[in-house]
C-alpha positions in Angstrom: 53.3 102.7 112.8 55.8 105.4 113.3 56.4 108.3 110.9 59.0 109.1 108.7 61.6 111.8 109.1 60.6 114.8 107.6 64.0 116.9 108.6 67.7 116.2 109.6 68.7 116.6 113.1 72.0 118.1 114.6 73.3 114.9 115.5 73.0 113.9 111.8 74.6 116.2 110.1 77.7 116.6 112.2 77.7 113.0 112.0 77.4 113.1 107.7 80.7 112.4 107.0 81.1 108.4 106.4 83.6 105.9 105.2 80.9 103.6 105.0 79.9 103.1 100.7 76.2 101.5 101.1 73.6 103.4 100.6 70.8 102.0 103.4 68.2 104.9 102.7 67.8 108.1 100.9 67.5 110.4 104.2 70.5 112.7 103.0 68.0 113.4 100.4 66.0 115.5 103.3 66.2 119.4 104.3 68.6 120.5 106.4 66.6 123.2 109.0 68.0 127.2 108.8 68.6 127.2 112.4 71.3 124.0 112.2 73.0 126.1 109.6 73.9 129.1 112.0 77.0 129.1 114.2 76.1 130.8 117.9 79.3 130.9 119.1 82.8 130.3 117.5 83.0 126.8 119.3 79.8 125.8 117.1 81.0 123.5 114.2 80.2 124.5 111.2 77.5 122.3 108.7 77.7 122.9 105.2 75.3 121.9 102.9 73.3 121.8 99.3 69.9 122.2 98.1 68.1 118.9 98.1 67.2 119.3 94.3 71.3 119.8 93.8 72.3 116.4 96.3 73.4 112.8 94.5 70.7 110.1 95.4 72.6 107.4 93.8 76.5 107.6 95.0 79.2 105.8 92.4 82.3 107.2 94.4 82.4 105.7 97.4 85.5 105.6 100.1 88.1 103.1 99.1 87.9 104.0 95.0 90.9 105.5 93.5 90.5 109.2 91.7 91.9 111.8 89.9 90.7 115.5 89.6 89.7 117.2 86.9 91.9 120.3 86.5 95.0 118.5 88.0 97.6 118.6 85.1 99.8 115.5 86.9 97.1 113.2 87.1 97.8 112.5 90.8 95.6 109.6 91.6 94.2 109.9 95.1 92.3 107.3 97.4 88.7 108.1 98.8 88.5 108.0 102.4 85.2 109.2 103.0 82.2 111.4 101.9 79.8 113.2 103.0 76.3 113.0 101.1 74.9 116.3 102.5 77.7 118.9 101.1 78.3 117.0 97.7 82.2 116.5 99.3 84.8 113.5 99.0 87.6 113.6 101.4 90.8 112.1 99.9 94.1 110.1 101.7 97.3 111.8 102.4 96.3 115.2 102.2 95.2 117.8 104.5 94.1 121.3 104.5 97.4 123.1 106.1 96.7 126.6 108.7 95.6 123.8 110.9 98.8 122.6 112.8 98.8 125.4 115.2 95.3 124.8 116.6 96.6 121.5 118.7 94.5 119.0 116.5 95.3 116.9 113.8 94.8 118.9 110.4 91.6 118.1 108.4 91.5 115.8 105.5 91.0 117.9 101.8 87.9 117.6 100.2 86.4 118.4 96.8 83.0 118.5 95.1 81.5 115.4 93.5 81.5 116.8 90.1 85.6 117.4 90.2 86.5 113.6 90.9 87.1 110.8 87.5 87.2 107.3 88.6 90.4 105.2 87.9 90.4 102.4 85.8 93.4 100.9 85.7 96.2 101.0 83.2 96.0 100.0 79.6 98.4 99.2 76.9 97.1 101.8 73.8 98.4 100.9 70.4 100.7 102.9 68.0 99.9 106.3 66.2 101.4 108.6 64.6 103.0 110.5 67.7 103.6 107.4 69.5 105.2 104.8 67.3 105.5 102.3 70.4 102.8 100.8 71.9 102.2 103.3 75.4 100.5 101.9 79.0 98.3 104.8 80.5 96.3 105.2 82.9 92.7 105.4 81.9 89.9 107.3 83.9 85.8 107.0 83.2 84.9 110.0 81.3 81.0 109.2 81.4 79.3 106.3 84.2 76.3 104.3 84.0 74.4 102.4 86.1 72.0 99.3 86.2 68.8 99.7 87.8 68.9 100.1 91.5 67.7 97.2 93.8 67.1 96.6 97.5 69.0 93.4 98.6 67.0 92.1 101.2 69.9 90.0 103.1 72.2 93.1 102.9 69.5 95.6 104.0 70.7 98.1 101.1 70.4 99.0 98.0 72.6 97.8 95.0 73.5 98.5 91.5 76.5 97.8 89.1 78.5 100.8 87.6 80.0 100.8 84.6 82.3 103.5 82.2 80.4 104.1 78.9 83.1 107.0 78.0 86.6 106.5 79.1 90.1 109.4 78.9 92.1 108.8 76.9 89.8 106.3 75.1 90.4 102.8 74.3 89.9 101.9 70.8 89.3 98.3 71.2 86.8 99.0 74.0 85.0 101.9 72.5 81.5 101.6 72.2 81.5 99.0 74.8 80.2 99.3 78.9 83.6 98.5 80.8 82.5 97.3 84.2 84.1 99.0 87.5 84.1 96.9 90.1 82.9 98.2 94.1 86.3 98.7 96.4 86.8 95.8 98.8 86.8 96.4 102.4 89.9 96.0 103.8 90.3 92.8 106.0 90.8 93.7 109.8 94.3 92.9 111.2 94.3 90.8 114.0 96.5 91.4 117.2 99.2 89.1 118.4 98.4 87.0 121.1 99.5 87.7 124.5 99.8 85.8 127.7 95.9 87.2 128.9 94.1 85.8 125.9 92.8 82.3 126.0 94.4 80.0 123.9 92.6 77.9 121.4 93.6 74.4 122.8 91.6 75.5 126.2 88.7 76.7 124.6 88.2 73.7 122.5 88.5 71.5 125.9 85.1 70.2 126.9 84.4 71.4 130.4 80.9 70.4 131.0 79.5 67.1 130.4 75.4 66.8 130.4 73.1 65.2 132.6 73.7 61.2 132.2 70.3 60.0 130.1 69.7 58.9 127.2 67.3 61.8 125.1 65.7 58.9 123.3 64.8 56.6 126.3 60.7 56.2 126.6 60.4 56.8 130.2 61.0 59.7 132.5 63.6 62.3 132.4 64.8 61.9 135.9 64.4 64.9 138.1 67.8 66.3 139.4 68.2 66.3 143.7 67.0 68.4 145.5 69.6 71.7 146.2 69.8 71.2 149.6 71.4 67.2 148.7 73.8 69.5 146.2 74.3 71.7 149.2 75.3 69.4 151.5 78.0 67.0 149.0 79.6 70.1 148.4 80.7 71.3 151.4 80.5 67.7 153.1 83.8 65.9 151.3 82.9 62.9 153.6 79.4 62.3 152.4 79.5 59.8 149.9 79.1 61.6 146.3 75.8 60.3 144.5 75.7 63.0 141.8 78.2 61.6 139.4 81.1 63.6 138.1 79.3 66.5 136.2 75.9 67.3 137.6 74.1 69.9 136.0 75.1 73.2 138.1 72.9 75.0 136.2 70.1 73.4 137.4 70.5 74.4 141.0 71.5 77.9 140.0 68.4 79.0 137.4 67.6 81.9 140.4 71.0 83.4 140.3 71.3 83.2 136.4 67.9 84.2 135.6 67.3 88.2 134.8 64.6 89.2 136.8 63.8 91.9 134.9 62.6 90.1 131.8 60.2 91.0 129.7 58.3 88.0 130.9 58.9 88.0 134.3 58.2 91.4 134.8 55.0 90.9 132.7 54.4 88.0 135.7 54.9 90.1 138.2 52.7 92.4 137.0 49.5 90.1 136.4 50.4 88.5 140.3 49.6 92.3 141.0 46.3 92.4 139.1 45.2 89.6 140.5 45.7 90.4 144.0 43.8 93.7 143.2 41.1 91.8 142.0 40.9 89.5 144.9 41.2 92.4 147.7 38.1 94.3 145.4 36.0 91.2 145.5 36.5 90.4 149.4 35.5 94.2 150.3 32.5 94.1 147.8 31.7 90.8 149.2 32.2 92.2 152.6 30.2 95.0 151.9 26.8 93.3 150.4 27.1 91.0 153.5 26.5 94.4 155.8 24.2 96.3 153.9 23.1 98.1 156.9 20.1 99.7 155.5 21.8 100.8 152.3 20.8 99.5 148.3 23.4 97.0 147.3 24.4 99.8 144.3 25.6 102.1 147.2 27.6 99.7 149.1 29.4 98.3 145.9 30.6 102.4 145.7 31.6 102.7 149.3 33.4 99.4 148.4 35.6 100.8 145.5 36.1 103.4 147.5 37.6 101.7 150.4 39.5 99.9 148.0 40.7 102.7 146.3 41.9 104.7 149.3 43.8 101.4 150.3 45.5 101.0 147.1 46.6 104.7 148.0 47.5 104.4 151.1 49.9 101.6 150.2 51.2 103.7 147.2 51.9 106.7 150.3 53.6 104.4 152.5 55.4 103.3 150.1 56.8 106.9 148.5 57.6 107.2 152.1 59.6 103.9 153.2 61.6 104.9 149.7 61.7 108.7 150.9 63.1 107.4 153.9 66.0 105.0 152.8 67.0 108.0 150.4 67.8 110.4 153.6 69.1 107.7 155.6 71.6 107.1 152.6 72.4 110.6 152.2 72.7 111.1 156.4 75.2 107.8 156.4 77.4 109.8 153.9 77.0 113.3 155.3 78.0 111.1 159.0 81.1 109.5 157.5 82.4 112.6 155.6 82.0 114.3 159.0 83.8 111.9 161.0 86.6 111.6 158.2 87.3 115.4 159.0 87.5 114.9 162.4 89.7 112.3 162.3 91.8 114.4 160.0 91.8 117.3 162.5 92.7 115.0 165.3 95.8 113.9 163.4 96.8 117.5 162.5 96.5 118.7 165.5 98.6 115.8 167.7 101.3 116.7 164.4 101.6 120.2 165.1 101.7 119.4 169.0 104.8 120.9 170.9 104.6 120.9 174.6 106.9 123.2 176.8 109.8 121.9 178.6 109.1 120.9 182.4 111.0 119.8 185.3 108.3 116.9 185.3 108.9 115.4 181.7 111.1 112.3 180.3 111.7 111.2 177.0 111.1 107.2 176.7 114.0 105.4 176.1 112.7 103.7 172.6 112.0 107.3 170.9 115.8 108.4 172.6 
């Protein structure tokens, strides 16, 4: 049974940053090694990260929930688009850190700590007081969350809870006291592209193409064996010969070899006890071959000379056959170094009947075409 992670690795942590809001296991709970921390060169990216003791195990803002931040006098409301469970950080929609345009890359998305970020809750109608004789719709944000306990949903493969405001800003008085439920974001449905004229309509893929073998599944006899492939063979490329496999023979039938992967977990698991088997049988033919010529030996020291001989064939064929592959390698590489070394010739050739002048003679003529 294999271990369990004990450590991040690089690959994780520069890869922390998700838009995805399940939490699937607790391995952002894990320490992050010293030597990931440190930056060797100014191309190195740079990791940031918390104490485990200090990280959220349990996250209730989650990439598509709407926030505002605490300190932020206009109540901006902002849209998660990600977070990262290893630095504590939410990364919010529509802003981004500026300094960054002149670097040739698109500007990072702004982030702030966990602890900064209120949940929205939508807008409620708060009655009358004193300084507000009319009846005011606010916005409302979750002061103080709860949670149920958390489960592991087997069909899912993550764990799940429900969140809930036990303490809202500014508070509601006919919901005070009470748990107001927050509902997860929904994932946004994936847009579809238009069809164009490559894509398959749907009226050809609902056509039936393929008709099965004609038998009936529940007859009590015999299924009947298809022809032979040479029959198939010879109706196909013979239009005269009269057709005797109906309309829609089963094709697939004649081509099992060609579809078949032949490197299977079963059939390389057959080709592999074929193999043992023939080792067997060439061992047992020289031992029998062996105790058939003792030759004045005891039958314990001809069974050794025999898996030795049998040894030293099984090497011999190993050899010869690091060899033949040895072999085909250089030939490969000699073909190409061959054909490169004609291409240059050629190309010399051609440069140097371009660059050709020849000196005028009494003996010469132009041909009348090039005139």
């Amino acid at each position: 049974m294999p271990t369990a992670p004990t450590s991040h690795t690089r690959r994780q942590l520069l890869n922390a940053t998700t838009t995805r809001p399940w939490t699937k296991n607790f391995r952002h709970m894990l320490p992050v090694p010293k030597k990931f921390m440190k930056r060797f060169s100014i191309r190195d990216p740079g990791i940031k990260s918390v104490r485990p003791k200090d990280r959220i195990k349990y996250w209730n803002i989650v990439p598509g929930d709407q926030i505002r931040l605490l300190g932020d006098k206009k109540n901006t409301l902002h849209e998660v688009l990600s977070i990262n469970r290893i630095s504590n950080r939410v990364f919010v929609k529509g802003q981004t850190n500026t300094g960054a345009e002149d670097t040739g890359k698109a500007p990072p998305s702004k982030n702030y700590h966990y602890s900064r970020c209120q949940l929205f809750l939508g807008n409620y109608e708060l009655p009358s007081t004193r300084k507000s004789p009319q009846p005011q719709i606010v916005p409302v944000f979750a002061k103080r969350l709860g949670t149920s306990s958390p489960f592991w949903h087997r069909f899912f493969g993550r764990y799940d809870w429900q969140r809930f405001a036990t303490k809202t800003v500014p508070t509601i008085p006919h919901l005070e006291g009470t748990r107001i439920p927050i509902p997860w974001p929904k994932p946004e449905p994936r847009s579809k592209p238009e069809p164009t004229s490559y894509d398959t309509t749907k009226e050809e893929v609902m056509k039936v193409t393929y008709k099965p073998p004609a038998f009936h599944p529940l007859s009590k006899g015999l299924i009947p064996r298809p022809p032979p492939e040479a029959q198939y063979l010879r109706t196909l490329y013979n239009p005269h010969v009269p057709n005797t496999l109906g309309d829609s023979p089963p094709v697939e039938v004649y081509l099992f070899r060609e579809l078949a992967n032949p490197h299977s977990r079963a059939k390389k698991h057959a080709r592999w006890l074929q193999w043992q088997m023939e080792k067997k049988a060439r061992y047992e033919a020289l031992l029998n071959e062996e105790l058939a010529n003792l030759n004045g030996r005891s039958p314990r020291e001809a069974k050794a000379e025999a898996a030795f001989k049998w040894r030293q064939q099984l090497e011999e064929e190993k050899e010869a056959l690091r060899k033949q592959r040895w072999k085909k390698i250089n030939d490969e590489a000699a073909l190409v170094k061959r054909s490169e070394r004609r291409a240059r010739k050629e190309a010399k050739q051609r440069q140097r009947l371009t660059a050709l002048s020849l000196k005028e003679e009494p003996n010469q003529c132009i041909p009348k075409d090039m005139v």
